[in-house]
C-alpha positions as CSV (number, residue, x, y, z in Angstrom):
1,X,136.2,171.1,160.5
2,X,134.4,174.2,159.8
3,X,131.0,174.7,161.1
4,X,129.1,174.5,157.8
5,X,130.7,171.5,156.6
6,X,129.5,169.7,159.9
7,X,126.1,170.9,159.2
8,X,126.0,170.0,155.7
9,X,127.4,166.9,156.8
10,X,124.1,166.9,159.7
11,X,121.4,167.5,157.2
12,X,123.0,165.4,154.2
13,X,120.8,162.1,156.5
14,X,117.6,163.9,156.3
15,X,118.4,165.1,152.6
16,X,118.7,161.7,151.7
17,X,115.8,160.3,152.8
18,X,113.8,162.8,151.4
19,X,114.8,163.1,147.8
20,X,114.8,158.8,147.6
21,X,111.5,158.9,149.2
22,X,109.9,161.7,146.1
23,X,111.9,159.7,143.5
24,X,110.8,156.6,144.8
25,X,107.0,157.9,144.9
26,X,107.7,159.2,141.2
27,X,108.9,155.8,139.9
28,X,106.2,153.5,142.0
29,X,103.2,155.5,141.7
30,X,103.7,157.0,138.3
31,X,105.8,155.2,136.7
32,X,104.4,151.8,138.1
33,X,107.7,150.3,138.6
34,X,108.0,147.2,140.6
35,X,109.0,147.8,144.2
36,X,112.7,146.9,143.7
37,X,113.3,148.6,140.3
38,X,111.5,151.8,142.0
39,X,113.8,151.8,145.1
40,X,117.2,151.1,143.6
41,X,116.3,153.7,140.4
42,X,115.6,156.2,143.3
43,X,118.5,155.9,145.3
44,X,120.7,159.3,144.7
45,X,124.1,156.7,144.8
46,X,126.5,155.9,141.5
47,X,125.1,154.3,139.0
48,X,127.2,151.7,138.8
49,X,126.9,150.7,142.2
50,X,123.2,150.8,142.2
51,X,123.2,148.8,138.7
52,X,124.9,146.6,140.4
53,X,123.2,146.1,143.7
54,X,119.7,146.4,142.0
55,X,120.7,143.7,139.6
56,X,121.3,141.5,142.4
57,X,117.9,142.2,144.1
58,X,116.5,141.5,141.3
59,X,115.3,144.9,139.7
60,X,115.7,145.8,135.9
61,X,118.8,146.2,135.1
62,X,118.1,148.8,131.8
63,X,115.0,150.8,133.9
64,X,117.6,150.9,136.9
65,X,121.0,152.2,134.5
66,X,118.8,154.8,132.3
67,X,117.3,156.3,135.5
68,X,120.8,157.1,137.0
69,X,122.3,157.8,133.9
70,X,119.6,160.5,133.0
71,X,119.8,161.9,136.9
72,X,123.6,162.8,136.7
73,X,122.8,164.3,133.3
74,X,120.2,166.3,134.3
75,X,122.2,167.5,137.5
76,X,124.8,168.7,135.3
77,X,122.7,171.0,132.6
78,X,120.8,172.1,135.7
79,X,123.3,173.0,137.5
80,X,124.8,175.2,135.1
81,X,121.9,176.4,134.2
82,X,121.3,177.1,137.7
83,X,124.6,178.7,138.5
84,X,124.1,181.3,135.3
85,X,120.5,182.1,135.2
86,X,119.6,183.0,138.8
87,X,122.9,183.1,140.9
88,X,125.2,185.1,138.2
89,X,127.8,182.5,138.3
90,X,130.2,181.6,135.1
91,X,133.0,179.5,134.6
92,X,136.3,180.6,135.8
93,X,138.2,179.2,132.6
94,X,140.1,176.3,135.3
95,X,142.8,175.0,133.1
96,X,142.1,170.9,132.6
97,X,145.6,170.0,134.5
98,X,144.3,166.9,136.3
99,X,146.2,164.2,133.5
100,X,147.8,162.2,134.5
101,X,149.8,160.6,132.1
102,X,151.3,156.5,132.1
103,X,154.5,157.8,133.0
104,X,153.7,159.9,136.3
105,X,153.2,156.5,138.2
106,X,156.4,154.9,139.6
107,X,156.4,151.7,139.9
108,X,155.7,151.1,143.6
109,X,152.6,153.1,142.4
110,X,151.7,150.8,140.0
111,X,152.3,147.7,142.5
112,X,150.4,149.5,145.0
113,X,147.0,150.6,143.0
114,X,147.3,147.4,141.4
115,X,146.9,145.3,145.0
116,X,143.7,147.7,145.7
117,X,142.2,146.1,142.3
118,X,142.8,142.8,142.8
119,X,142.7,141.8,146.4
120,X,139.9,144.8,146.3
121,X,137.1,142.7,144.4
122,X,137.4,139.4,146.3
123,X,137.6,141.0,149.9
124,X,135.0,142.9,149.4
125,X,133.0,140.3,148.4
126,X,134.2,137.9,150.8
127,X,132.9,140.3,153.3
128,X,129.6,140.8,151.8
129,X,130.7,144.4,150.6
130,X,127.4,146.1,148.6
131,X,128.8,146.7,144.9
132,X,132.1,144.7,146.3
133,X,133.5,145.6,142.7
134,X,133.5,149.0,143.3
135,X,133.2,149.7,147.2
136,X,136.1,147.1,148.3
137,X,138.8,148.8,145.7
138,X,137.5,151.6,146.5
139,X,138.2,151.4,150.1
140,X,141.9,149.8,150.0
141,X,142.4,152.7,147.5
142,X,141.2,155.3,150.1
143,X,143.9,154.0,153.0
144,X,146.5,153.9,150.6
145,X,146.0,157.4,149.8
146,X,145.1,158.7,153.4
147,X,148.2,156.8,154.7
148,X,150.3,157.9,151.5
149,X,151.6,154.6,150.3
150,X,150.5,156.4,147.1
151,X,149.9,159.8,146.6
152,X,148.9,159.7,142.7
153,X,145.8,159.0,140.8
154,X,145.9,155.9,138.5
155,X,146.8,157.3,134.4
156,X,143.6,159.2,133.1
157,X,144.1,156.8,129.8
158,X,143.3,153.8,132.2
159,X,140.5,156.0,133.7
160,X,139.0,156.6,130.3
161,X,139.2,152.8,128.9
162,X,137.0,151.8,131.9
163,X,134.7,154.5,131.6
164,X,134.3,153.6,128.1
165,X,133.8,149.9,129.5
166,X,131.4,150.4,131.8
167,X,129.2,153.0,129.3
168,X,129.3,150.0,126.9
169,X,128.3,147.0,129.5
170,X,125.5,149.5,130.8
171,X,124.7,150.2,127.4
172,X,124.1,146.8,126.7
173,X,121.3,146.6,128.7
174,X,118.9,148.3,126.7
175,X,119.4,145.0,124.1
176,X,115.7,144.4,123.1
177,X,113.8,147.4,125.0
178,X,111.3,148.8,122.9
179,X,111.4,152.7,121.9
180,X,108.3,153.8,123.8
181,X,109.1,152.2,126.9
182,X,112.8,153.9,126.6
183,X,111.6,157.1,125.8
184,X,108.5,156.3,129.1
185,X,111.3,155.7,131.2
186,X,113.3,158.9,130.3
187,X,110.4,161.1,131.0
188,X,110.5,159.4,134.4
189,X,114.0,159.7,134.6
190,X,113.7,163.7,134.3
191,X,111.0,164.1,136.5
192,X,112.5,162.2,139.5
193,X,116.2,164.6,138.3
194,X,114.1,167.3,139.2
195,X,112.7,166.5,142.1
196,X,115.8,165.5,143.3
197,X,117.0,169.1,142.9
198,X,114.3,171.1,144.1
199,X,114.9,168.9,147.3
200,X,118.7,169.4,146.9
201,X,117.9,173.5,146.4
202,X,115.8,173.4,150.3
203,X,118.7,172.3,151.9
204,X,121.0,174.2,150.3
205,X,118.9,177.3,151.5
206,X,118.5,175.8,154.9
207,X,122.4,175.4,154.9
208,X,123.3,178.7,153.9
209,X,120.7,180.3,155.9
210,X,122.1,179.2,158.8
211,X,125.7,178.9,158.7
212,X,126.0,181.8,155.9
213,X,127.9,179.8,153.7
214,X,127.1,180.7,149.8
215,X,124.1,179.0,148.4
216,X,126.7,178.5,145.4
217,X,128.6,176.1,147.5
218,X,126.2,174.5,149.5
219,X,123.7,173.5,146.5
220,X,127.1,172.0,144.5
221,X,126.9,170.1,147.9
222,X,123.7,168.6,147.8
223,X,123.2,168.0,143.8
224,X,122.9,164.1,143.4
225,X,125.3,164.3,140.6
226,X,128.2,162.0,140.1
227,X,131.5,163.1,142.2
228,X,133.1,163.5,139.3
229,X,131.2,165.8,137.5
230,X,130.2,167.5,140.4
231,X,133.9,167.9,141.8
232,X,134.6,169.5,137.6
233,X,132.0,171.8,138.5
234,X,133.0,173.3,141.5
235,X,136.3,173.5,140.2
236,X,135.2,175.1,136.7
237,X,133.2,177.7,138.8
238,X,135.3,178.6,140.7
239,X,133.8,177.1,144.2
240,X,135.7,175.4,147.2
241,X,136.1,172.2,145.6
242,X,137.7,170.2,148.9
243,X,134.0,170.8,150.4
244,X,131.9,169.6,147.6
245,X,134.1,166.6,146.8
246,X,133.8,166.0,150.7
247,X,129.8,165.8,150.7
248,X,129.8,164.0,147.5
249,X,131.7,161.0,149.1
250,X,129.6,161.0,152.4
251,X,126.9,161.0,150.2
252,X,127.9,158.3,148.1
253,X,129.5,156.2,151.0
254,X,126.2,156.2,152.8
255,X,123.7,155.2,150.0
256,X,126.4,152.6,149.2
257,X,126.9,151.1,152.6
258,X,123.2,151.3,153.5
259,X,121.0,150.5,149.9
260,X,120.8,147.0,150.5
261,X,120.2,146.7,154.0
262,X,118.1,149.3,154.3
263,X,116.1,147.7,151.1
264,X,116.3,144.0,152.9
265,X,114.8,146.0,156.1
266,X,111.9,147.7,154.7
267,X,111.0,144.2,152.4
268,X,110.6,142.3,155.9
269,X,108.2,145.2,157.0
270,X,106.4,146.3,154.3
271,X,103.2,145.2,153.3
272,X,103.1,143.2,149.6
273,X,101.1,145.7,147.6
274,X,103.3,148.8,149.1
């Protein structure tokens, strides 16, 4: 592993901590959230998986959804912005030839990714998995590829229909939220994205101050954006994509492993008012 990817790697647990803690300030002390809302809203993780675990804590499920739906959003105009404004950075034109069409998949491939989604839910569940939904498919779908029993991703029309899914279920949440407290909690929701980022732009300076890595590649890094979108981004400019995707799962991996716990440890020794 090169040297800057084990430093990013290094200062991705400091990085962490940090930007929750601002955003968590932001949504407790500004935004007068209550304690578990504020945490799981703060958590730089997916927002599905910290709809999810908040849900379950007992947070708000709409407060919870808009604030990570608004922070990936505002990673991504930032980040262009970012990249084309101050660093001179502009899209490489990358041709879109990720599809992958119903027909790619044989049909060991099908039988394969279809195990990881079904046995996925209840074992991770089963084994008290946070976000088991996500994290235990997620998982059997990771050894399947690492091991290549499968070396394809599942059709992008599949992909899309669950997107579309999901964007409706979350959007469901808002049913019965009034317009002012939407439009409070999206003010909160860009001040915490930003926040976020000027975080995200310290360590990427720190990284590429000391391993001389470009502060192109090592902000793309540390931007709590989705690994989607942030994985489309290094590819459209023209960055070292295996490196950001790579961060953007250590990322997500740890704030989805550790959310809950850590938020069941710091219940049992925080005081009530905190």
């Amino acid at each position: 592993m090169p040297s800057h990817w084990s430093l990013t790697v290094l200062l991705l647990f400091p990085f962490l901590i940090a930007a929750a803690a601002v955003s968590y300030l932001i949504y407790r002390r500004i935004g007068r959230y209550d304690r578990t809302t504020a945490y799981f809203c703060a958590m730089p993780g997916g927002l599905n998986d910290m709809l999810i675990m908040g849900a379950a804590a007992g947070g708000v499920e709409r407060k919870i959804a808009l604030a990570h739906a608004l922070r990936i959003f505002c990673v991504i105009v930032f980040v262009v912005l970012f990249f084309g404004l101050v660093l001179g950075v502009t899209s490489t034109g990358a041709r879109n030839g990720n599809w992958v069409s119903l027909t790619a998949l044989a049909p060991w491939d099908w039988l394969v990714l279809g195990a990881c989604a079904a046995i996925g839910v209840p074992l991770g569940t089963r084994i008290h998995l946070p976000a088991a939904p996500v994290f235990g498919p997620m998982i059997l779908s990771g050894l399947a590829h690492v091991t290549e029993l499968v070396t394809i991703a599942p059709p992008s029309v599949i992909v899309i229909i669950a997107q579309i899914v999901i964007g409706t279920t979350v959007g469901c949440r808002f049913l019965g939220a009034e317009l002012r407290e939407v439009g409070r909690d999206m003010g909160l929701g860009l001040l915490s994205s930003l926040a976020m980022l000027v975080v995200a732009v310290v360590f990427a300076l720190l990284v590429s101050t000391l391993t001389g890595v470009e502060m192109t590649q090592s902000f793309l890094a540390y931007s709590p954006g989705g690994l989607a979108e942030m994985s489309l981004l290094a590819l459209a400019m023209g960055q070292d994509v295996a490196y950001v995707s790579v961060m953007h799962v250590v990322r997500l991996t740890v704030v989805i492993g550790a959310a809950a716990s850590m938020f069941r440890m710091l219940s049992r020794v925080s005081r009530p008012e905190d």
